[in-house]
C-alpha positions in Angstrom: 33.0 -82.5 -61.6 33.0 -78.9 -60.8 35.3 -77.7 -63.6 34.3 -80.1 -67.2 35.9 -78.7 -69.8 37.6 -79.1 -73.3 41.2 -77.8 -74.5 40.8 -75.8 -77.9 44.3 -74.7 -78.9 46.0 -75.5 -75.9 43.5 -73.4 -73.9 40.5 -74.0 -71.3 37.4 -73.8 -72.5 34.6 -75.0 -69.9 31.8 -77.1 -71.4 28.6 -74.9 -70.8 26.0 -77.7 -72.4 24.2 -77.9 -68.6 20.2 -79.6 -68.3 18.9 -76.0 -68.6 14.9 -77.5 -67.3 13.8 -75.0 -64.8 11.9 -75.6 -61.8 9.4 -72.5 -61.8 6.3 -71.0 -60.0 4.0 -72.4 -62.8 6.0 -74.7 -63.9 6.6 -74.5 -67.0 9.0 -77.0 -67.6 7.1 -79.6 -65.4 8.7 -79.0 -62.7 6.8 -76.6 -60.0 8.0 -75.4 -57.1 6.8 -77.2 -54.2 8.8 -77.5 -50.8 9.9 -80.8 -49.8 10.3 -82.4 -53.2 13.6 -81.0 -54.5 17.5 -81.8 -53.1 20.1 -79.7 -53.9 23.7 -81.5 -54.3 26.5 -79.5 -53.5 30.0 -79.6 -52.7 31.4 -76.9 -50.4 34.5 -77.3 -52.5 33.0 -76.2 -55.4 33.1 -72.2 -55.8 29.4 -72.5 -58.5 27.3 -75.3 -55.7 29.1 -72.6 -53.1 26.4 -69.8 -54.6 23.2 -72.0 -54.2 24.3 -72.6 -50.9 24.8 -69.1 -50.1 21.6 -68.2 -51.7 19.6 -71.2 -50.0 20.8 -70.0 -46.2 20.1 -65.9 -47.4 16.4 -66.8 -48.2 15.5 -69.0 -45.9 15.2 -71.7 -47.9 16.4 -74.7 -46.0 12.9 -76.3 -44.8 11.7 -75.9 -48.2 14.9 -77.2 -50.4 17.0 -80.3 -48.8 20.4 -80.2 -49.2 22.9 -83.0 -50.0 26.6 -82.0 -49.5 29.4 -84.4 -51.6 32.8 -84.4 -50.2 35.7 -82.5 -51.3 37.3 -85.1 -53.8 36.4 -87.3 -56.5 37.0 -89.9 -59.2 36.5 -89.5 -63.1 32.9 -91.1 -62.7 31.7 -88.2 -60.1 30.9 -86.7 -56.9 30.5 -89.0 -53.9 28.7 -88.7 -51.0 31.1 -90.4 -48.3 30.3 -87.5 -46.0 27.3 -89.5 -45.0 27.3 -92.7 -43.2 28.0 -95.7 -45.2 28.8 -92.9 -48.3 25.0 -92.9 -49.1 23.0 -89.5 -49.3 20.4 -90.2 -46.8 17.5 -89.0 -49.0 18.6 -90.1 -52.4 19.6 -93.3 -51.5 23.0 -93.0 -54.3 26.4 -93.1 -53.5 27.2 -91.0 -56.4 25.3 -87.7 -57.5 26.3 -89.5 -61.2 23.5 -91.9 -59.9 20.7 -89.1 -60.2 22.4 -87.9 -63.8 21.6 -91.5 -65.2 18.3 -91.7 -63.6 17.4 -88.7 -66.1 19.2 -89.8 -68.8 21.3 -93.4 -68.6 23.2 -92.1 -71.6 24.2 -88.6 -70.1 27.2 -87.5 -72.2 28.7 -84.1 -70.3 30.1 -83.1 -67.4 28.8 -84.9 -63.8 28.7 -81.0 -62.1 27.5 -79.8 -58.7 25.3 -78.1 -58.0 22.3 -79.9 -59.1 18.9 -80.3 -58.2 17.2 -83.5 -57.8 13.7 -84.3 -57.7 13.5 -86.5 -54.9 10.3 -89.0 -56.5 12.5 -89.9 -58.9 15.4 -89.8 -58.5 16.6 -87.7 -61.8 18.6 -84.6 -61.8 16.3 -81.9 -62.9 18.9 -79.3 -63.4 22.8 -78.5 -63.1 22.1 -74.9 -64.6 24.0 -73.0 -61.7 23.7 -69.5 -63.0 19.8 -70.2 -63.5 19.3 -72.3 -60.0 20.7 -69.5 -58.0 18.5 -67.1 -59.7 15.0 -69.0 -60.1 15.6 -69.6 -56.0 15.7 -65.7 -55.9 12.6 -65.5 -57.8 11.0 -68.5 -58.4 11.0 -69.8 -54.6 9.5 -66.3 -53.2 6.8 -68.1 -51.5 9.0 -70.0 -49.5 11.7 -67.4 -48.9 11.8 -66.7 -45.1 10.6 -63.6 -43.2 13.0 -60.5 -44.1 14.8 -62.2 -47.1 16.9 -59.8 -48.9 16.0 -59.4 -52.4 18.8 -60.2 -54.2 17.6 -60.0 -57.8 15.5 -56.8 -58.1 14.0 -56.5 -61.2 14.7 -52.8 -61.4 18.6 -54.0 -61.0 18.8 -57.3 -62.5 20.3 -56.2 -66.1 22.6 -54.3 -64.7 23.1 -57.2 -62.1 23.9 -59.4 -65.5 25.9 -56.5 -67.0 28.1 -56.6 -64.1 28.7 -60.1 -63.5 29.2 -61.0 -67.5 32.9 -60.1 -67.4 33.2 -61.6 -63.8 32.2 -65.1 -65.2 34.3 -64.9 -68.0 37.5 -63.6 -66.7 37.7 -64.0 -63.0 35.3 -66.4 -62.3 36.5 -68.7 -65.5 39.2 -67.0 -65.8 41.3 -68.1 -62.7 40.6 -71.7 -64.3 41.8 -71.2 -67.5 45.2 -69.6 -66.0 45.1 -72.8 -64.0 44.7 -75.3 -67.0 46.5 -73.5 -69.9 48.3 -75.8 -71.8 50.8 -73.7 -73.7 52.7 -70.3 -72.3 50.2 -68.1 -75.0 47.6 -69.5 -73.5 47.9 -68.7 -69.9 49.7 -65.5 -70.4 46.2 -64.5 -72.0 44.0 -65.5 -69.6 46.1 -64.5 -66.9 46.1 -60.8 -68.6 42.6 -60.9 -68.8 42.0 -62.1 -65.2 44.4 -58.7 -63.8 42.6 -56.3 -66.1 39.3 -57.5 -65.0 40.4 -57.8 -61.5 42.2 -54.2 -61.4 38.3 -52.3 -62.9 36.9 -54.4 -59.7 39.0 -52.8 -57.1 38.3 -49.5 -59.1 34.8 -49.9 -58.9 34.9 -51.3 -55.1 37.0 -48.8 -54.2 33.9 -46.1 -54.2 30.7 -48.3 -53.5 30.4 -50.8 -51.3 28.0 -53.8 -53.0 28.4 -54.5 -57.0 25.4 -53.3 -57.6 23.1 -50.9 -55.8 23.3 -50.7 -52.3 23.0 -53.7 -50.5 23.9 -57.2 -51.6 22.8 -59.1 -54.6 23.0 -62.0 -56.8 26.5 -60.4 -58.3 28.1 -60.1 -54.6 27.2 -64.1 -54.3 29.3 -64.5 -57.9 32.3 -63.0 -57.2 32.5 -63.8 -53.2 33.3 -67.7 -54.4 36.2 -67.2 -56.0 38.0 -64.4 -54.4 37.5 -66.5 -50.9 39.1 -69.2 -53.1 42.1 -66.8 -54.6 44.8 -66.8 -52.0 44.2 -70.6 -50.3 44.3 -72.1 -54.2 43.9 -69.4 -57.3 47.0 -67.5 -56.1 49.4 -70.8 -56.0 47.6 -73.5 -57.6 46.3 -71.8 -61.0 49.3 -69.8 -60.9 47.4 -66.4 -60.6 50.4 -65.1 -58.7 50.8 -61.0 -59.8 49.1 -60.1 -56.2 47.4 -62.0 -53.1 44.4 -60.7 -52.2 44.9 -59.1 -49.7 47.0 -56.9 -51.8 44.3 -55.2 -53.6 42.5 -52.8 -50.9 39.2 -52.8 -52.2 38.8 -56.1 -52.8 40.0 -57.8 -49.8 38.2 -55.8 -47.6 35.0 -56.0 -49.9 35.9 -59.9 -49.8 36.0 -59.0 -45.6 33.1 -57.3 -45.4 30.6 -60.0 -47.1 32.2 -63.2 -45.3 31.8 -61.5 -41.9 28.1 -61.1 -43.0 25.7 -64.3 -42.0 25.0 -66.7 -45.2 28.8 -66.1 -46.4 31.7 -66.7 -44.3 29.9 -69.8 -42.1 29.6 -71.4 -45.5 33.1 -71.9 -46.4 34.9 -75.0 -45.8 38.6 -73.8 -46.5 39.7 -78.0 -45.6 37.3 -78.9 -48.4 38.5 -76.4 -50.8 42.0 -77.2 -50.5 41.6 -80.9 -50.9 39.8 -80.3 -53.7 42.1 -78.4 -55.8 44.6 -79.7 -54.8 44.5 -83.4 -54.3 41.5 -84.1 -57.7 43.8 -81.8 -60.5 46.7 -84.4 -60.5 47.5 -82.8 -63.8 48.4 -79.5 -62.2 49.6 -80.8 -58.7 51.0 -84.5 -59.4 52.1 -84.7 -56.0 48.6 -84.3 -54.4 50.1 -82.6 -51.0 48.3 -80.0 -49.9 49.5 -76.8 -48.5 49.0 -75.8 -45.0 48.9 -72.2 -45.5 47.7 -69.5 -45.6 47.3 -67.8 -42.5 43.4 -67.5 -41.9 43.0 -64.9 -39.3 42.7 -62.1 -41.3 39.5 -62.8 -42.8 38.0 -61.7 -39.1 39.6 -58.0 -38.7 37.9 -55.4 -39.6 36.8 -54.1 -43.2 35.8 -50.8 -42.6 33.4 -50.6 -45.5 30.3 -49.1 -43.8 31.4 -46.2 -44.5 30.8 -46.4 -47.8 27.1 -46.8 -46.9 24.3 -48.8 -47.9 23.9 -51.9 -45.2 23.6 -55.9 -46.3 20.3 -56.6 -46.5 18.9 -53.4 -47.1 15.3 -53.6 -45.7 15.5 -57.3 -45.0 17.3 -58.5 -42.1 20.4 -61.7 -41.4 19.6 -65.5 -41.8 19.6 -66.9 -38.5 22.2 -70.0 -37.0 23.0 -72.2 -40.3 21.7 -75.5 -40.3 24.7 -77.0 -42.2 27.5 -76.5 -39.9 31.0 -76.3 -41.2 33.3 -78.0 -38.8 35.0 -75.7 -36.6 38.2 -77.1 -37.4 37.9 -76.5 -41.5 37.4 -72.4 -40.5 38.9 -71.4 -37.8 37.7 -67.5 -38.7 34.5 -68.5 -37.5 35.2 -68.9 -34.0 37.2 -65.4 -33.6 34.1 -63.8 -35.8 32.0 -64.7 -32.3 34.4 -63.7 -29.7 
């Protein structure tokens, strides 16, 4: 599932025990890169596979690294793959990403998370780690990285990169989810005090610059895009993170503009898939499972206005082309007034 956790005192505390082997340019850990003999599983729903997949179409990655896509709901026992016909991933050969968890271990204890990657000889999940997948494909992957990738984990910025994104993760990117599954007022009132504080230095710090870090986007830009294009469709109502709506907060919602107009972001967002997801699998929070029709989507395509704040996307590089994936039109409708 995309959010395993624990309650400790009433509050949400995400289990963070993930298969940490790395797939690595010597490998190290057994596992080498080589193209063609990894699958990464994702679910567009999910806001950590929605980084790998945003990394995979930035680099250039897809002829090298397959990609499995789960749809937006689930069981207890695990993502599925009824997306595909007869619910089977075509390469795998599973109906259930849990499938590739038991090939590795058959008495895998945690959390059945996307994204993982899956080495396709046998079967077995080689690693859910999705802060380390995103970045080994940044840096681990260069030799399959396409013509003109951006470099989106400098080694001259990647401490600060991690200095950045260290209070994201904890309490905006986590933190929306522990507002969302607090089980006692004390609790949420934390979390949800924690989330605005965090939030309200971001729209400080956006308000002057236009990327996180440096001047063109990174591996911290791919961290926080996930959940803010998730706040005002689910975090806003759903996880009750209700002092503003995104587009509210100047700074952020047109830095949120100005990277899902930019190829690799916005044409990997399935807002259908996101909604079902939250809203139909957390019964506990939403008994009902009906999901809301709004919000009004059009305003993801005007204008951000943020060049002027300099620096350009992909600084030296340049865009992904087409995406291989398509999102149907239908499930973001933004798309379609991006190209007219």
């Amino acid at each position: 599932m995309s959010e395993p956790g624990t309650y400790v005192e009433k509050s949400f505390k995400r289990d963070t025990n993930y298969i940490t082997t790395r797939i690595t340019a010597d490998g190290r850990d057994g596992f080498p890169v080589e193209a063609g003999r990894y699958r990464l599983v994702v679910a567009r729903a999910c806001p950590w596979a929605n980084r790998a997949i945003i990394v995979r179409r930035l680099l250039g990655l897809e002829d090298a690294l397959s990609m499995g896509i789960c749809g937006p709901t689930h069981d207890k026992r695990s993502w599925t793959f009824d997306l595909d016909p007869g619910g089977v991933d075509p390469v795998l050969q599973i109906p259930r990403i849990q499938d590739a968890y038991f090939k590795r271990d058959p008495e895998y204890p945690r959390g059945i998370t996307v994204p993982a990657i899956v080495d396709v000889p046998t079967g077995a999940v080689v690693t859910n780690d999705f802060k380390q997948i995103t970045v080994d494909l940044e840096t681990q992957w260069r030799e399959f990285h396409r013509e003109g990738a951006p470099d989106l984990y400098p080694d001259a910025l990647a401490d600060e990169i991690e200095a950045v994104s260290e209070p994201i993760y904890r309490y905006v990117n986590n933190g929306v989810y522990r507002c969302g599954f607090a089980g006692t007022q004390e609790a949420y009132d934390k979390a949800y005090r924690k989330l605005w504080d965090n939030l309200d230095l971001l729209e400080q710090r956006l308000s002057t610059r236009r990327y996180l870090v440096g001047d063109h986007i990174t591996e911290a830009d791919v961290r926080l895009f996930t959940t803010l294009v998730r706040f005002d469709p689910v975090y806003h109502g759903h996880f009750k993170c209700n002092r503003s709506k995104l587009i509210e907060m100047p700074a952020l919602w047109g830095y949120a503009r100005d990277l899902f107009q930019t190829p690799g972001f916005g044409d990997t967002v399935d807002f259908t898939h996101i909604k079902r997801h939250y809203y139909v699998v957390h019964t506990d929070v939403n008994p009902t499972g009906v999901v809301p029709l709004g919000p009004s989507l059009e305003n993801w395509a005007t204008p951000h206005g943020r060049e002027s704040l300099g620096g350009s996307p992909f600084g030296d590089g340049t865009p992904p082309g087409p995406p291989r994936e398509v999102v149907p039109p239908e499930h973001n409708p933004v798309l379609a007034l991006l190209e007219n």
